[in-house]
N, C-alpha and C positions, 0 to 999 in steps of 0.2 A: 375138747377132743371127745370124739362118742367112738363106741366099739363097733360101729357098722351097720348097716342099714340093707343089705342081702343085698347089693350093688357094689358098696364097697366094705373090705375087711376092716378099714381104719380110717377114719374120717376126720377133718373138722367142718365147727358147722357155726354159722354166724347167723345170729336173728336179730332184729330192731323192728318194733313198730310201737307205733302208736295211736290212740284218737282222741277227738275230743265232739262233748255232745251235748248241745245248747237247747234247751224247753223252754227260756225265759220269755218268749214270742207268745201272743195270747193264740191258744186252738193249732198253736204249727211246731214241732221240734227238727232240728236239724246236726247233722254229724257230719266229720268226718273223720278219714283212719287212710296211713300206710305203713308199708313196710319194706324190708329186705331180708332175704334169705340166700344164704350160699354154703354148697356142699364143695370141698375138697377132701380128695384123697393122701394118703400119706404112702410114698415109695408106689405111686401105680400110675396109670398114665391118662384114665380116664379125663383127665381137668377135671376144671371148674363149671360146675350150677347154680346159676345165681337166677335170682328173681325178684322183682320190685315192682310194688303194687301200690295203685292210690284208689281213694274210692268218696263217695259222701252221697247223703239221703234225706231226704224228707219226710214229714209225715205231717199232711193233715187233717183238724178233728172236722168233717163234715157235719154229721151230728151223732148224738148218743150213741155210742158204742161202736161206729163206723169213722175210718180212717182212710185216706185217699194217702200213695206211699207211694214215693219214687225213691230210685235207687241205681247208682253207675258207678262203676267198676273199670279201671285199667289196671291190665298187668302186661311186664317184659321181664322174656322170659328167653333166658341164653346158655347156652353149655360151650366153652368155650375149644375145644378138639374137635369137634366135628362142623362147625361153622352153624349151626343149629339155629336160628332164635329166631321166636313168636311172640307179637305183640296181639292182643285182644283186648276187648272191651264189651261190655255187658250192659244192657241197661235194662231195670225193672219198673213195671209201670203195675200196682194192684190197688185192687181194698183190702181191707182187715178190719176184724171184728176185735174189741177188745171194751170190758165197761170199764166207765171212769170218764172224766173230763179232758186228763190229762195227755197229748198228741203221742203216739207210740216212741219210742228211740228204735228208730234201723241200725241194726249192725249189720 
């Protein structure tokens, strides 16, 4: 139970995520991560906000100190009183600079 969030006076609130993020690949690391999140009120009539997210990335070493990176993203996203819910998805496509041999971890 949390004391409120300037939405609501009294709250509960549930999280779970996790990831996992694998470099064993020669020049390439790879992740992935989700989660859940939900806001309920306590005696209010707001409902429930819930949200749940998956995601995973790439990274590879082009050469010295240059890194090719992808990266996607899904989230759903619901408040349950007002029929509300948004799903989206992200996807990132960059370089990066970093020295070292070793492929970046994306989070």
């Amino acid at each position: 139970m949390i004391s409120g969030n300037g939405f609501s006076t009294t709250a509960r609130q549930e999280i779970a995520a996790a990831g996992y993020s694998y470099s064993g690949i020669r020049r390439m690391s790879l992740n992935v991560d989700g989660g859940y999140y939900s806001l309920s009120g306590f005696a209010q009539s707001f409902g429930k906000t819930s949200q749940a997210s998956v995601g995973g990335g790439a990274s590879y070493n082009l050469m010295r100190a240059t890194h090719l990176t992808f990266r996607y993203d899904y989230r759903d996203q619901q408040i349950s009183n007002s029929n509300y819910g948004l799903q989206g998805s992200r996807v990132a496509v960059g370089l990066m600079f970093s020295p070292g041999n070793i492929p970046l971890s994306i989070w």
